[in-house]
N, C-alpha and C positions, 0 to 999 in steps of 0.2 A: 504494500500500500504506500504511494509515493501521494507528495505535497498535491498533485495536479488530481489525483484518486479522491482527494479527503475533501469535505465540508465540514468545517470548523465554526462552529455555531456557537456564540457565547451568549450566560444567561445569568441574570440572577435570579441565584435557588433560595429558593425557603418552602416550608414543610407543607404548602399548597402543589409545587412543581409536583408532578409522580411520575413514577415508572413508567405507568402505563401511556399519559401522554407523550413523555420524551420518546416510545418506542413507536407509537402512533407517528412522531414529526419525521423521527430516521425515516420511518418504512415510505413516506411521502418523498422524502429527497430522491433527487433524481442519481445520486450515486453517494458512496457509506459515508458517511459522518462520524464528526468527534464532536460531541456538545459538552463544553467547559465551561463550570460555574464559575465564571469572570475568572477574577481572582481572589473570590472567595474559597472558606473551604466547607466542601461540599461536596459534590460527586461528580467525576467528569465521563461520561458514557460512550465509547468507544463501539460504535453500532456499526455494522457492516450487512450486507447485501443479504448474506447467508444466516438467516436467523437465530441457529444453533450458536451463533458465535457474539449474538448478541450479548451484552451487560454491564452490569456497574463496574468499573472502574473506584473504589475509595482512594479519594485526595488528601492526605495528610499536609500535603503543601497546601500554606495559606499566605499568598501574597501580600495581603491585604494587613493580613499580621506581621511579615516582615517588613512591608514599609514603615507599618507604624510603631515596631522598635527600632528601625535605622532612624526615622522621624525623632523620639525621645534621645538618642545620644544627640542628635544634632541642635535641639533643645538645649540639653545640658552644656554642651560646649557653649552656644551663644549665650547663656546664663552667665559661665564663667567670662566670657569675651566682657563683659556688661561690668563686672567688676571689676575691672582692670581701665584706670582712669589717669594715665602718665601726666603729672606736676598736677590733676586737678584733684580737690578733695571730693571723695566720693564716701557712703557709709557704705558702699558694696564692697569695698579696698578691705573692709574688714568681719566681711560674711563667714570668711571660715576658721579665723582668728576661736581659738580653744582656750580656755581659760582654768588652769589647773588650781585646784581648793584641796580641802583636806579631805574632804570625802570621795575626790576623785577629778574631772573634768566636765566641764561643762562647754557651749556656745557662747560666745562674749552676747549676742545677740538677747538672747534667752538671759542675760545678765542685767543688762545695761539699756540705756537708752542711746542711740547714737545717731549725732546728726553736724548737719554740717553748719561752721561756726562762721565763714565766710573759706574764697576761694581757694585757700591753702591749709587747713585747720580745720579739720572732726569735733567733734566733744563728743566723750561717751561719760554719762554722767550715769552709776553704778545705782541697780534697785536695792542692794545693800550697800552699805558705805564702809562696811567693813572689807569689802572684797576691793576696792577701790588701787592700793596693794599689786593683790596677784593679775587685776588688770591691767596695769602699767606695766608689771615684768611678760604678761603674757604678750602682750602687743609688740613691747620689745624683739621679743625673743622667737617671733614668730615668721623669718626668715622675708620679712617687707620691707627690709629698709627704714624703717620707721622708730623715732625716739622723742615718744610720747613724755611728757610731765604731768603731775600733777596740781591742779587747783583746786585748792577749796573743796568743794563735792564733785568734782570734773576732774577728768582726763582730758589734758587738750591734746591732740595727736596731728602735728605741720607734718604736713606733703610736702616734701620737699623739689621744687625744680627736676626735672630729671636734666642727666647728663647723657652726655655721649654714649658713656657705658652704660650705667644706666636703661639707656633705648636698645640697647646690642641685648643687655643678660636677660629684660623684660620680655624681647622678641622672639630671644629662644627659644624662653619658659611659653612663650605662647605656639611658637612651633613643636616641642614637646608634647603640650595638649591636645593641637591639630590631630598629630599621628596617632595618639592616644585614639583619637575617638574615632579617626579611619581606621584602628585596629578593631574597634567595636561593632562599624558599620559590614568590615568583609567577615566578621565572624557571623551577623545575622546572615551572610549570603552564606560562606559555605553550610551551615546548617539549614538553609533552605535546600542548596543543591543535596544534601543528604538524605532530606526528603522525598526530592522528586527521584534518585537512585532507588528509593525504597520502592515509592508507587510507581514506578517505570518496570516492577518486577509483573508488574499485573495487564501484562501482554500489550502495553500500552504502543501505538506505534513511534517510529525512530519520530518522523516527522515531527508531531506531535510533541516529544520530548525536547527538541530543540526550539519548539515553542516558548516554550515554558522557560527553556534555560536562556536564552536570548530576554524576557522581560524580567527571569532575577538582575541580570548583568544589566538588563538597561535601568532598572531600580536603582541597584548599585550604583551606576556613575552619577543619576542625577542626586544622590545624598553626598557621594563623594566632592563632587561639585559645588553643594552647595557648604562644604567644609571649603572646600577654597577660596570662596568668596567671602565668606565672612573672615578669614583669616588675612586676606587680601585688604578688606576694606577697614579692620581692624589696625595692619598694620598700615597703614598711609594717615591712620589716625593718630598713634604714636610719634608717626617720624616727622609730623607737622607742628609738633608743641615743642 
């Protein structure tokens, strides 16, 4: 059964579609059919001419599903892009900023109030005042470049200018992230491909199968892609301050 043999009929399935119509549409077609529930998951029914050889097909692959975890890494990355604010004071500079106590670790966030006190200068003003302290050394020491003081009931925390270096060590740690999270997005593909190896054992045809592997891969580049771009447009934002 070659590409020019098949009709490839896509649909969305829900617990209305049945067997009995989709075999009724095959036997109408003027030559065999594959009907593929989009890219949902659902069942894709491999019908051909010769009835005996008619039947379900089960789709373990769900495109639909691996977009929308390549979708959530690329989420995540542009979260982290967002806190990253080179010489401007931002309170996202110190979203993941931990703050160690005696009974263990906390969220500076979940601690404190934090806002910005004008263009170069945070205040994180502490919901206890006795932890005011291990917020000053936490921030310190929490590999930002930042050397917070204390006032009064505040933490004032200056942004400093960035520098030359500065833009270079920021850039990388954001190129680090980039690849990080394109390591995320080719692991939701190969585990889709591993999928469709499984239900490709259910006499599915070759044609067919390259189908299916041709819209993981084109999934793939356009999430890959759009790590590029926001890594793109992130850095032209750095090297402009």
């Amino acid at each position: 059964m070659n590409s020019r043999a098949l009709l490839r009929i896509s649909f969305s399935y829900n617990s209305v579609v049945s067997r009995t119509l989709l075999l009724s549409l095959a036997k109408a077609a003027p030559r065999p059919v594959v009907l593929a529930a989009g890219h949902a998951k659902a069942a894709a029914f491999v019908l051909g001419q010769n009835k005996t050889r008619c039947g379900p097909v089960e789709m373990t692959l769900d495109l639909d599903k691996m977009a929308e975890q390549m979708q959530l890494s690329i989420d995540r990355f542009a979260t982290e892009l967002q806190a990253v604010r080179a010489g401007r004071a931002s309170p996202a500079m110190l979203d993941h900023v931990k703050v160690l106590l005696k009974g263990g670790s906390a969220v500076l966030s979940d601690l404190a109030m934090i806002a910005v006190k004008d263009a170069h200068n945070l205040i994180v003003i502490p919901n206890n005042e006795d932890e005011q302290k291990a917020i000053d050394t936490s921030i310190r020491s929490a590999g930002l470049g930042l050397n917070p003081r204390i006032e009064k009931n505040a933490v004032i925390v200056p942004v400093p200018k960035p520098t030359k270096e500065s833009r270079e060590r920021l850039l990388k740690g954001l190129g680090a992230t980039a690849e990080h999270t394109r390591v995320h997005v080719r692991k939701h593909r190969q585990d889709a491909m591993k999928r469709l190896k499984s239900d490709s054992k259910n006499s599915m045809p070759k044609d067919e199968i390259k189908v299916w592997e041709k819209d993981i891969q084109a999934a793939t580049d356009k999430y890959i892609g759009k790590i590029e771009e926001l890594l793109k447009a992130k850095t032209r934002e750095i090297e402009r301050t």
